[in-house]
DSSP file (Angstrom, degrees, kcal/mol; ACC not computed):
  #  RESIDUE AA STRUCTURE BP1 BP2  ACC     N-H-->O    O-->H-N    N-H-->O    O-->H-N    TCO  KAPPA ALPHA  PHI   PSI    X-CA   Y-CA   Z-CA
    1    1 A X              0   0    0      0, 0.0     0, 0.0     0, 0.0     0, 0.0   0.000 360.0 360.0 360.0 129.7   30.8  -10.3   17.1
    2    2 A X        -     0   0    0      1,-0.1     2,-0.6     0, 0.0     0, 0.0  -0.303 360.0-116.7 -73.4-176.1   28.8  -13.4   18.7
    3    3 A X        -     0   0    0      0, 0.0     2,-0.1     0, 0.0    -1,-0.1  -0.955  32.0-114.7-163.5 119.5   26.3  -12.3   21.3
    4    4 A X        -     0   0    0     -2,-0.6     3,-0.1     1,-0.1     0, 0.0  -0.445  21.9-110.0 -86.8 152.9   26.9  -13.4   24.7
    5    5 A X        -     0   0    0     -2,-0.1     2,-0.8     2,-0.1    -1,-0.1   0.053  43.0 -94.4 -74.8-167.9   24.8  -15.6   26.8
    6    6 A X    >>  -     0   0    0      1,-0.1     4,-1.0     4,-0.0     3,-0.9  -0.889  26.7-109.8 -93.7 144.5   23.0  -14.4   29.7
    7    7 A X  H 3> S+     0   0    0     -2,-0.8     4,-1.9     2,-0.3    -1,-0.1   0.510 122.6  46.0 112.0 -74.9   23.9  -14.3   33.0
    8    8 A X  H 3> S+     0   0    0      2,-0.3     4,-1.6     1,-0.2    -1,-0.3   0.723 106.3  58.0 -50.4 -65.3   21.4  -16.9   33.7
    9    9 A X  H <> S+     0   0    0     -3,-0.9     4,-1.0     2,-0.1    -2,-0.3   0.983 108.5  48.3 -38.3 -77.6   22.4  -19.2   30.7
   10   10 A X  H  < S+     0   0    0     -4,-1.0     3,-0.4     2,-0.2    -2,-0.3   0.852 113.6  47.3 -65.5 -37.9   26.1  -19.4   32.0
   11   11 A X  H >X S+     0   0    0     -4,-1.9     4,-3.3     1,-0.3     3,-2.5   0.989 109.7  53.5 -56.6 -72.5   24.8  -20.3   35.9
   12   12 A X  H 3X S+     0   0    0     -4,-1.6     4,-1.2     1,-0.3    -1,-0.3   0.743 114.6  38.1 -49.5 -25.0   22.6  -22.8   34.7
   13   13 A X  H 3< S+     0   0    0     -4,-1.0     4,-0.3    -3,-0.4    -1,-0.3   0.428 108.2  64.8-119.9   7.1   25.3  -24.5   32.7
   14   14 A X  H <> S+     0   0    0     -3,-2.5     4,-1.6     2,-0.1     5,-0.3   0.625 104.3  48.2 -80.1 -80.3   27.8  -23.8   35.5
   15   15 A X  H  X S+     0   0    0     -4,-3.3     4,-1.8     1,-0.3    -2,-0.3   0.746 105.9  57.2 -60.5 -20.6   25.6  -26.1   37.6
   16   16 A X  H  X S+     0   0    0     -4,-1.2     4,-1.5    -5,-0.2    -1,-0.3   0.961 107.7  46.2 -51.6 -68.7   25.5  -28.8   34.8
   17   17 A X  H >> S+     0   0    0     -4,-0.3     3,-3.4     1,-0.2     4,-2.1   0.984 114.7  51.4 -38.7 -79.8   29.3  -29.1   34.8
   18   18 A X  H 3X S+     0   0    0     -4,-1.6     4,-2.5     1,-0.3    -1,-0.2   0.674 111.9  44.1  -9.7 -58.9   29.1  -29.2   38.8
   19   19 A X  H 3X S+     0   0    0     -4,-1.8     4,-2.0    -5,-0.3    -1,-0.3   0.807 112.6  51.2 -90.4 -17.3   26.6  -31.8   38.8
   20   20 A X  H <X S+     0   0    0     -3,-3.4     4,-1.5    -4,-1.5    -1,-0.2   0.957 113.5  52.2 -66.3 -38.2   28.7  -33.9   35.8
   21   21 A X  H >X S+     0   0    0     -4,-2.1     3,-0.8     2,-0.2     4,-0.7   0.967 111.9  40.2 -24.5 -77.6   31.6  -33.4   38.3
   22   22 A X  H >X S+     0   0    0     -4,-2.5     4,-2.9     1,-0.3     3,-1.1   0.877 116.3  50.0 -58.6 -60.0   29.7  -34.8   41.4
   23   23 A X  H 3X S+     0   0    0     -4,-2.0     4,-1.2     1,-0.3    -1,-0.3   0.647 112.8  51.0 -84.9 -31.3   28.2  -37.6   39.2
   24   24 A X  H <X S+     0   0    0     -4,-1.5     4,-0.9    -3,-0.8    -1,-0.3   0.739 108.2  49.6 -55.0 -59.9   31.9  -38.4   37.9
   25   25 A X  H <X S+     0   0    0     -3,-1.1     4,-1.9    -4,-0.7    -2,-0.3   0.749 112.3  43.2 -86.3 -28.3   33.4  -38.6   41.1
   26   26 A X  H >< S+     0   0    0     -4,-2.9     3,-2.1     1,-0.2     7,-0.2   0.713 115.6  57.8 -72.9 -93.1   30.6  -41.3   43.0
   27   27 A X  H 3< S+     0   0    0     -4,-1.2    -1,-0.2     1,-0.3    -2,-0.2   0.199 122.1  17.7 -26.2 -64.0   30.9  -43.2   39.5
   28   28 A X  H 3< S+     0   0    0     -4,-0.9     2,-0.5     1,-0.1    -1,-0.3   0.516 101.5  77.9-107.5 -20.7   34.6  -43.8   39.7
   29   29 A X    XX  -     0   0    0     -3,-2.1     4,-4.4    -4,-1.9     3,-2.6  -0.829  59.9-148.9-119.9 117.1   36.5  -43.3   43.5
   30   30 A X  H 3> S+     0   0    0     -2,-0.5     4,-0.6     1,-0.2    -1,-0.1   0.808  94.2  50.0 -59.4 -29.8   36.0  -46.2   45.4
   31   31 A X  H 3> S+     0   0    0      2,-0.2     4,-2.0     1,-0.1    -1,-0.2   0.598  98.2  62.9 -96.3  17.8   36.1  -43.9   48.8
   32   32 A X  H <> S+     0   0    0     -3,-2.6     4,-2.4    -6,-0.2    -2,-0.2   0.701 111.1  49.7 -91.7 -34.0   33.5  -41.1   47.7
   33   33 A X  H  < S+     0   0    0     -4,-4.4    -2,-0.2    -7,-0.2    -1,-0.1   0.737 102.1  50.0 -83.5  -4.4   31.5  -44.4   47.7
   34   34 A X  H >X S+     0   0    0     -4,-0.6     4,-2.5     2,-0.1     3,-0.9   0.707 114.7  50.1 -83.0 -44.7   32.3  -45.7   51.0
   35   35 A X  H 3X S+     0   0    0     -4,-2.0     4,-1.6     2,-0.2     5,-0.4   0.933 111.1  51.2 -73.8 -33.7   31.2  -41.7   52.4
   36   36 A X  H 3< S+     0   0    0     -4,-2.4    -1,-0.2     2,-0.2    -2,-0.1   0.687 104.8  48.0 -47.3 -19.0   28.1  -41.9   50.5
   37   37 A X  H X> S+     0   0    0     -3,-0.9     4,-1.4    -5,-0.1     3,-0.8   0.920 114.3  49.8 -89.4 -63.7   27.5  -45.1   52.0
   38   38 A X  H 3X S+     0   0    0     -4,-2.5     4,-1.1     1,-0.3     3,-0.5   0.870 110.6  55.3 -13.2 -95.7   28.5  -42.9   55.8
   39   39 A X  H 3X S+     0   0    0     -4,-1.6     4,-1.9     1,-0.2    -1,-0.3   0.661 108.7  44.0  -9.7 -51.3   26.0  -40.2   54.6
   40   40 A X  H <> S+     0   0    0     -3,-0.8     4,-2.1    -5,-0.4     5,-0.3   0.992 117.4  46.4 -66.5 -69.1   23.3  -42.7   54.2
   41   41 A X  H  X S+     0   0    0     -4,-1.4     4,-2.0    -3,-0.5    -2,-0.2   0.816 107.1  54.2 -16.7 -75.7   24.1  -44.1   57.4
   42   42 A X  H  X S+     0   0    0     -4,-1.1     4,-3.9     2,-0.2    -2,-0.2   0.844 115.6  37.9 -33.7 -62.5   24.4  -41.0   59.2
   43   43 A X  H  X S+     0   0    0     -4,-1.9     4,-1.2     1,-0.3    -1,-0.2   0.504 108.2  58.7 -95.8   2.1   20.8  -39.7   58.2
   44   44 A X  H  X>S+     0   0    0     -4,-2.1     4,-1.8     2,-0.1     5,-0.7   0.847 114.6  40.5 -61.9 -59.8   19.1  -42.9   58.4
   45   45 A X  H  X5S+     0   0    0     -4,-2.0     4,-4.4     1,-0.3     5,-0.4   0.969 110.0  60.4 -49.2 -45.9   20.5  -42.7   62.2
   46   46 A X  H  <>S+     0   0    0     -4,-3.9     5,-3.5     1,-0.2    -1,-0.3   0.890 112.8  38.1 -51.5 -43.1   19.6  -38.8   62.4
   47   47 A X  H ><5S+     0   0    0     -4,-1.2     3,-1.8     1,-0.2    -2,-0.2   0.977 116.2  46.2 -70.8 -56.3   15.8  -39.6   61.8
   48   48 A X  H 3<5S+     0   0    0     -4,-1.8    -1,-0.2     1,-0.3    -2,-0.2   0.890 116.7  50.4 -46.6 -25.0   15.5  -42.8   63.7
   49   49 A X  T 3<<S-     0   0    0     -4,-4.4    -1,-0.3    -5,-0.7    -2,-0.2   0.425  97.7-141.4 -95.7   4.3   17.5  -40.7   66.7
   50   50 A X  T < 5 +     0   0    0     -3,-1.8    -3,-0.2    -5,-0.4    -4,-0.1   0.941  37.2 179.4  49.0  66.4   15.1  -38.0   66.2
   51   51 A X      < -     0   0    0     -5,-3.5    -1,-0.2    -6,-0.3    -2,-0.1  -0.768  25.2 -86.6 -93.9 157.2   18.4  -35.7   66.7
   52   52 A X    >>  -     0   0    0     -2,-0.1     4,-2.1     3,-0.1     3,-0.6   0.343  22.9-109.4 -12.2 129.8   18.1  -31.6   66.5
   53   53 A X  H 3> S+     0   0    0      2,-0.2     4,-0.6     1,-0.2     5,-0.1   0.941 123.4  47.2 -19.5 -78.9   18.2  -28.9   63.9
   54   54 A X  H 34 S+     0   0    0      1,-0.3     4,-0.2     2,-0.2    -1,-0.2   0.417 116.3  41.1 -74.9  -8.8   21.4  -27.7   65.2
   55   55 A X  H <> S+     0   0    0     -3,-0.6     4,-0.9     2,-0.1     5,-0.3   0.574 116.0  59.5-100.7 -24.1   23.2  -31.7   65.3
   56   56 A X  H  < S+     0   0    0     -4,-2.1     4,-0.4     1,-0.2    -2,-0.2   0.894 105.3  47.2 -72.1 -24.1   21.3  -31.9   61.9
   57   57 A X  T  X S+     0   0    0     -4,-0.6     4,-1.0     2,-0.2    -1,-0.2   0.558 108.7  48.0 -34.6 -50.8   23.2  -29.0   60.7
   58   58 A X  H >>>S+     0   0    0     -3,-0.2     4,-2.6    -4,-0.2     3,-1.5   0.863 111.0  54.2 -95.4 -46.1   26.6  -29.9   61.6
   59   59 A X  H 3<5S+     0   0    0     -4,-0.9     4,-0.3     1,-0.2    -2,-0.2   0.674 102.1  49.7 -78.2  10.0   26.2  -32.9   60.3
   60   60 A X  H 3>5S+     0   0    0     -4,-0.4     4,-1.9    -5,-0.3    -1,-0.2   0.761 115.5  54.9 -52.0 -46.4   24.9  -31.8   56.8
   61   61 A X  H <X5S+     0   0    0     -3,-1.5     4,-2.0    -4,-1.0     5,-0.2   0.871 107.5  43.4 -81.4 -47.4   28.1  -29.7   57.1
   62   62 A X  H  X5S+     0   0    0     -4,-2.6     4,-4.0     2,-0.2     3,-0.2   0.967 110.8  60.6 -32.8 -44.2   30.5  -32.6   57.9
   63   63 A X  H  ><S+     0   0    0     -5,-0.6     4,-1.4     1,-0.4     5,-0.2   0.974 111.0  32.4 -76.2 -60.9   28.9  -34.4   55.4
   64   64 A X  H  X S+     0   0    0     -4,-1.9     4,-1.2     2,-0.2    -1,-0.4   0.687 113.1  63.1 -71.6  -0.3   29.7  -32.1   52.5
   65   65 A X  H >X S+     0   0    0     -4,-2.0     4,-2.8    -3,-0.2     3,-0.5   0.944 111.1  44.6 -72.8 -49.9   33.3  -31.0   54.2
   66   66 A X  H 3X S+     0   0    0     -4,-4.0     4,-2.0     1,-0.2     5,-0.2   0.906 119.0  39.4 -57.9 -75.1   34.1  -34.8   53.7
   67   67 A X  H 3X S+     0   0    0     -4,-1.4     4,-2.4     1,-0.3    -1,-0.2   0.674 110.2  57.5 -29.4 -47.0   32.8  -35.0   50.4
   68   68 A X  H <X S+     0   0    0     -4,-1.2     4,-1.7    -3,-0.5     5,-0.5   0.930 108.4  46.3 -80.1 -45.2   34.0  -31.9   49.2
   69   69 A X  H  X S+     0   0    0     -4,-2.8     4,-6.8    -5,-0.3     5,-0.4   0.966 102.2  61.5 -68.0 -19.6   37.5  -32.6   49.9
   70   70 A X  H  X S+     0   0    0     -4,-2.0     4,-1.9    -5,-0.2    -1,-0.2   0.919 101.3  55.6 -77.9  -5.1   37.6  -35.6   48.6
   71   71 A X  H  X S+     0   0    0     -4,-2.4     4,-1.1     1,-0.2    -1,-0.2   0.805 106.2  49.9 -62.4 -20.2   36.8  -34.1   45.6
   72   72 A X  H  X S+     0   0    0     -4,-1.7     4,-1.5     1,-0.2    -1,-0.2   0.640 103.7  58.3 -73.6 -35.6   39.4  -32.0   45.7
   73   73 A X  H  < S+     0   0    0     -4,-6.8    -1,-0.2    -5,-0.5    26,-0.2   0.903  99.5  56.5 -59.4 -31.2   41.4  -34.4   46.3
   74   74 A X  H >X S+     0   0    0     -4,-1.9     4,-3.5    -5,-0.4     3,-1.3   0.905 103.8  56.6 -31.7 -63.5   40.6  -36.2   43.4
   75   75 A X  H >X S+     0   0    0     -4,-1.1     3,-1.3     1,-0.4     4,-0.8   0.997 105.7  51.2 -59.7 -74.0   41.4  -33.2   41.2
   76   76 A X  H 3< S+     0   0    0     -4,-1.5    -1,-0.4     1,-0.3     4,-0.3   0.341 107.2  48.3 -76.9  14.6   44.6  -33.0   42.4
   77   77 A X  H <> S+     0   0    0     -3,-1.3     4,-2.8    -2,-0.8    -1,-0.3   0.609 116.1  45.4 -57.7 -53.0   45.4  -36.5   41.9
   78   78 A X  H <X S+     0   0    0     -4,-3.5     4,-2.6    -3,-1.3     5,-0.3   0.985 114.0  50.1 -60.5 -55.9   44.1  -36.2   38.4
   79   79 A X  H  X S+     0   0    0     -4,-0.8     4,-1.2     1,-0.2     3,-0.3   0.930 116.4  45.0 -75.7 -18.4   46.0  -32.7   38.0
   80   80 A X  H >> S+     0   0    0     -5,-0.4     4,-2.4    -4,-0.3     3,-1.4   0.959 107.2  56.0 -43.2 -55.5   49.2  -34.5   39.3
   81   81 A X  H 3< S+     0   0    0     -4,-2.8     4,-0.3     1,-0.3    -1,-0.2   0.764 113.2  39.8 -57.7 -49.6   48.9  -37.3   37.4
   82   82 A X  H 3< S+     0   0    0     -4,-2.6    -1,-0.3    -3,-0.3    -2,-0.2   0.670 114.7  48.7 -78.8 -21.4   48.8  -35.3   34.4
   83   83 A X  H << S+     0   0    0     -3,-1.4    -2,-0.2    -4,-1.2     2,-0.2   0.942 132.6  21.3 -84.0 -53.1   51.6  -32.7   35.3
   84   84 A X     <  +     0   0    0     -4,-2.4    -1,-0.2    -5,-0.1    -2,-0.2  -0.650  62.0 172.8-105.4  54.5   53.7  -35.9   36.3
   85   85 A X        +     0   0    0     -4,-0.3     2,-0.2    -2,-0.2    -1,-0.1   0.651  67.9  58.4 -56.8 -45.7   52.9  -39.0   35.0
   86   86 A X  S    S-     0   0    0      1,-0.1     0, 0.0    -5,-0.0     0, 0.0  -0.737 104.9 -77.7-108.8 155.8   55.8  -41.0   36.3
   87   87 A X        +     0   0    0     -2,-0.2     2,-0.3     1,-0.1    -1,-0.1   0.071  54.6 173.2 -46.3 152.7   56.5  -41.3   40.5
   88   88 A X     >  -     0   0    0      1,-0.1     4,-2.1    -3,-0.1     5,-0.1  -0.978  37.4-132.9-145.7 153.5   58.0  -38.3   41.6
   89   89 A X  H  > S+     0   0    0     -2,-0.3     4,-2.3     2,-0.2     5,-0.2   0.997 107.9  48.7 -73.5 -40.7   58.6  -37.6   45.4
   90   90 A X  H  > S+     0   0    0      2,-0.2     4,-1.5     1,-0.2    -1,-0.2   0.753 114.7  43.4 -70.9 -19.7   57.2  -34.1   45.0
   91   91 A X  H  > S+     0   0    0      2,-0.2     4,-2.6     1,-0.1     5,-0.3   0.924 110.4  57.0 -77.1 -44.5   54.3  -35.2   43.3
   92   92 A X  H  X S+     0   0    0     -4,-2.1     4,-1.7     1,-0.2    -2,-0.2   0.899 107.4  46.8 -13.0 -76.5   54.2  -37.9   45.8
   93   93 A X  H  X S+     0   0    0     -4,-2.3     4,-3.3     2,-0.2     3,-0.5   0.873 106.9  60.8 -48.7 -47.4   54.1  -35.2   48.7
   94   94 A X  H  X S+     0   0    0     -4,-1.5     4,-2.1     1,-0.3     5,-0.3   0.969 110.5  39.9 -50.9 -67.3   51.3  -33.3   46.8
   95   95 A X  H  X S+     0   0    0     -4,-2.6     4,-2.0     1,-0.2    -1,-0.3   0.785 108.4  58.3 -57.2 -27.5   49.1  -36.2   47.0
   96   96 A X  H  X S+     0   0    0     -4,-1.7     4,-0.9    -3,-0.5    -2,-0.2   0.839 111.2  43.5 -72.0 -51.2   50.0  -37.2   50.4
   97   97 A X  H  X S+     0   0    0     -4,-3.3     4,-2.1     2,-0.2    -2,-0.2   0.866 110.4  51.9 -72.0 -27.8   48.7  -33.6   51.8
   98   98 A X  H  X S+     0   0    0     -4,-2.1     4,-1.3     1,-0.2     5,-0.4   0.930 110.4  52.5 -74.9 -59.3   45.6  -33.4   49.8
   99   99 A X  H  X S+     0   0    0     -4,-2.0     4,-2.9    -5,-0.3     3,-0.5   0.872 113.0  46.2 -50.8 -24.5   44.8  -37.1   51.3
  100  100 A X  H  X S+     0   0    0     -4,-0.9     4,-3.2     1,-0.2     5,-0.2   0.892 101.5  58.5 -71.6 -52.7   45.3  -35.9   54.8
  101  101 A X  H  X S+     0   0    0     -4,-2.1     4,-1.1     2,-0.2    -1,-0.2   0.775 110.3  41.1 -54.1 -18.2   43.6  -33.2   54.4
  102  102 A X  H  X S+     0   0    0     -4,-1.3     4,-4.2    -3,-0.5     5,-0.4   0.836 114.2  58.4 -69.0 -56.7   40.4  -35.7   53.5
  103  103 A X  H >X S+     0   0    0     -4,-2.9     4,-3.3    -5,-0.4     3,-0.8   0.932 106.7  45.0 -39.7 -60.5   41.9  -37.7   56.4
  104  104 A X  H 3X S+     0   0    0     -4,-3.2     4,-1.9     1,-0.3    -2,-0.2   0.851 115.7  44.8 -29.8 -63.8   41.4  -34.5   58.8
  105  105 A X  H 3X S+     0   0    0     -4,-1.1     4,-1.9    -5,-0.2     5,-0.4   0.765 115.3  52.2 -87.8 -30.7   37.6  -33.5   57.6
  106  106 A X  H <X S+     0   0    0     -4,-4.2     4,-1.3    -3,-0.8    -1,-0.2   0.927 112.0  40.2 -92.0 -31.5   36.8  -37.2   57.8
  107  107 A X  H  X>S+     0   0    0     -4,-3.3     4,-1.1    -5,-0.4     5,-0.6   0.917 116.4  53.0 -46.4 -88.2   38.0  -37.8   61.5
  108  108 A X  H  X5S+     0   0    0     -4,-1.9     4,-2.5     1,-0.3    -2,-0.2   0.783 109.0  47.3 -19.2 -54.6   36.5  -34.5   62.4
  109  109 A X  H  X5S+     0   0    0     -4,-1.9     4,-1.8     1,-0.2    -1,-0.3   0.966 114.9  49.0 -73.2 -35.4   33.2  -35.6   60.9
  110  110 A X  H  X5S+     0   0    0     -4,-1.3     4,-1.4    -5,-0.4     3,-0.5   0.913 111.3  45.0 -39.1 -66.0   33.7  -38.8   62.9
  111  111 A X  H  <5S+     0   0    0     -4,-1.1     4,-0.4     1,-0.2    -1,-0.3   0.894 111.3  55.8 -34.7 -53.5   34.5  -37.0   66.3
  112  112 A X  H ><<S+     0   0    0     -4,-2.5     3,-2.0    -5,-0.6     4,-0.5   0.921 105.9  55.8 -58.0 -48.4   31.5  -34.9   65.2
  113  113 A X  H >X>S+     0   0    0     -4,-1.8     4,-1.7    -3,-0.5     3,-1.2   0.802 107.6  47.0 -21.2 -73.8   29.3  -38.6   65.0
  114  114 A X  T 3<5S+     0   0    0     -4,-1.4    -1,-0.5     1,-0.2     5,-0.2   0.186 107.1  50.4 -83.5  26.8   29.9  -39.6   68.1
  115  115 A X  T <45S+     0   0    0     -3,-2.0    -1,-0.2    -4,-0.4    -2,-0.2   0.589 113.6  47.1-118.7   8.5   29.2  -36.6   70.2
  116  116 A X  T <45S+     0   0    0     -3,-1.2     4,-0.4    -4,-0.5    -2,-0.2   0.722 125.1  27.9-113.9  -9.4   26.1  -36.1   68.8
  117  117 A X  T  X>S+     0   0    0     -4,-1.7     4,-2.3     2,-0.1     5,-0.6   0.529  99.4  73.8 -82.2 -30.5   24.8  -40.4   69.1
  118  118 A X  H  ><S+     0   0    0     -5,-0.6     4,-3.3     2,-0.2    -3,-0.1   0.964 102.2  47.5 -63.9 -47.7   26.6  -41.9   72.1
  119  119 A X  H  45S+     0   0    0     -5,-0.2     3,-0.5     2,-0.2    -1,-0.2   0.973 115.6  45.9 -31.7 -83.8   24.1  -39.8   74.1
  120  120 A X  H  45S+     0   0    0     -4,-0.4    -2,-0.2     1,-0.2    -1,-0.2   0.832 117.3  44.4 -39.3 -46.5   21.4  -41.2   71.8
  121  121 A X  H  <5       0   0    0     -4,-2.3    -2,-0.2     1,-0.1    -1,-0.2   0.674 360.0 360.0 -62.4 -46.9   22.7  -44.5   72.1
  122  122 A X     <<       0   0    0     -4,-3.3    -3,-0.2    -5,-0.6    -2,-0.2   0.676 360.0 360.0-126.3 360.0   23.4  -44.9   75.8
């Protein structure tokens, strides 16, 4: 019987995958790199705007809800793509809600943008 790793071992190497994940998706999807460019934006602005804790907060939290769906969207392009190679309408639909849903969390962070700068701004 092989002798399993520890606990500790598997986490660590957990977090490896994750970060090949992460590293995978900026590499390759031309709009994880347009919200990475937004991110940037965004916390250049937060420090020149000297904005709160609590606006620093939500927006940390926009910032990975955008990000994290689109990874997820990703995935589920990729697992479409693989389930269904050639168009289908239902794969069609699949992708269509998992992009909306990106759409949603990236309005929302948007909305979020301006109610915490146009104050700063004017």
């Amino acid at each position: 019987m092989a002798k399993k790793e520890s606990f500790l071992i598997n986490r660590l190497k957990s977090v490896g995958y994750a970060f090949k994940g992460a590293l995978y998706l900026i590499r390759t999807e031309a709009s994880i790199k347009i919200q990475v460019f937004c991110a940037i934006v965004v916390t250049i602005a937060g420090f020149y705007f000297d904005i709160s804790r609590t606006e620093w907060l939500f927006q940390i939290a926009f910032i990975g809800l955008v990000m994290s769906m689109e990874g997820v969207n990703t995935a589920i392009e990729y697992i479409a793509d693989f389930v269904h190679p050639d168009r289908h309408d239902s794969i069609g639909k699949i992708k269509d809600i998992a992009a909306g849903a990106v759409f949603i969390a990236a309005i929302s962070a948007a909305v979020a943008a301006l109610v915490i700068y146009i104050p700063k701004i004017f």
